[in-house]
N, C-alpha and C positions, 0 to 999 in steps of 0.2 A: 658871949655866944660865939660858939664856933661854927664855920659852914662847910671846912675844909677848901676855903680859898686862901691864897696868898694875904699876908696882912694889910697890904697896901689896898689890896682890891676892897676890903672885908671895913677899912679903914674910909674909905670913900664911899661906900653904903652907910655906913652910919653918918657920915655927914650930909651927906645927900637926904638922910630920913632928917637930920635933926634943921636943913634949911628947910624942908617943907611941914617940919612940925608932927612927923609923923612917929609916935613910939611905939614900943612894943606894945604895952598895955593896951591901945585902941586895935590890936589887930587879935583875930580869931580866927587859930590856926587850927586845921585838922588835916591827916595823913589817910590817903586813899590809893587804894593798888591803881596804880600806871597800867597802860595799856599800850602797846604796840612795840618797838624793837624792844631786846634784852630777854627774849625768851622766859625760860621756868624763872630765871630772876624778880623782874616784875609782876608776873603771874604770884608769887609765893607772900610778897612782901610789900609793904604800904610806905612805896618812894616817892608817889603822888602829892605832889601839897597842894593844901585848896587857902589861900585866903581873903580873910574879909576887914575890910576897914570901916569898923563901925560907924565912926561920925559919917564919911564920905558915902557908904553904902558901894562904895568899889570894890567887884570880886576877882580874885587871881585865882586860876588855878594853872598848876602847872608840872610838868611829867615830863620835860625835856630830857631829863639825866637819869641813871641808875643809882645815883644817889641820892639821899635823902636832905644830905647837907646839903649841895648844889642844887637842888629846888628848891631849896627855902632859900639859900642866895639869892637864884635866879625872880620867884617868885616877889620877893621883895621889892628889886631891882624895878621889874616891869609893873608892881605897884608904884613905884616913885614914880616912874614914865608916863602911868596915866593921870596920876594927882598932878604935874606937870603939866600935861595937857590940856586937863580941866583946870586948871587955877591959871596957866600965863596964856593960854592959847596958839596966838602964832608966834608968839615968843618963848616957846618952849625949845628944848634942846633939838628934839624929834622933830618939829614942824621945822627949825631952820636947818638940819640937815636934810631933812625932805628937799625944800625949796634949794638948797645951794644942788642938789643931784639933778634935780630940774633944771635950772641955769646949765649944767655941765651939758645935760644933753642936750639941751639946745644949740648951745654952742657949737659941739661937735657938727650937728647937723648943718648948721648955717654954713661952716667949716667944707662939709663934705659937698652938698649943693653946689659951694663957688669953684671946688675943684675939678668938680665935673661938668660946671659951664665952662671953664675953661679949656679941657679936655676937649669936649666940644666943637669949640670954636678955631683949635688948632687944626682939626679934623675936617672941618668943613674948608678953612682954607688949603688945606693939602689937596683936597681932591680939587678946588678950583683951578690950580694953577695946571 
């Protein structure tokens, strides 16, 4: 199966489908005209993908691209994303990259806080002296 990705990329979706058990056979694919940028392109032509993982009852659909191959990439892709999320929970890839961008901005914050009580503090003793 071709997507018109890089082989590497194309090569790490299929292992991705095959740790979480997922084949082609359990999925039901159909092609739907896209809607929004890409002009008469997608207006004329059925680059929409919609699918469905039988056993799970999880539906993707997806129109990101003006291509056909790269929806069914993409489509795929964000199918393992969510059988992922429903099978490990907060142990999925997506929940611990959520939670580490959370920690980041926290940081930051705590970060910016101490810099401006500091600021602060230099400010009020200038004006006392």
């Amino acid at each position: 199966m071709n997507f018109g990705v890089t082989e590497k990329k194309q090569q790490q979706l299929e292992e991705r489908m095959g740790k979480l058990a997922l084949r082609e056979a359990d999925l039901e694919e159909k092609f739907i005209r896209s809607s929004g940028p890409g002009g008469q392109k997608v207006n004329k032509t059925a680059t929409c993908v919609y699918l469905k993982h039988r056993p799970s009852g999880l539906e993707v659909k997806m129109g990101k691209e003006r291509s056909q191959g790269l929806n069914r990439y993409y489509a795929r892709k964000r199918l393992c994303e969510l059988l992922e999320e429903q099978t490990l929970g907060d142990q999925s890839p997506a929940a611990l990259e959520t939670e580490k961008i959370r920690k980041q901005k926290q940081r930051r914050k705590r970060r910016s806080k101490n810099k401006q009580e500091c600021k602060g503090e230099k400010g009020v003793s200038a004006y006392e002296k």
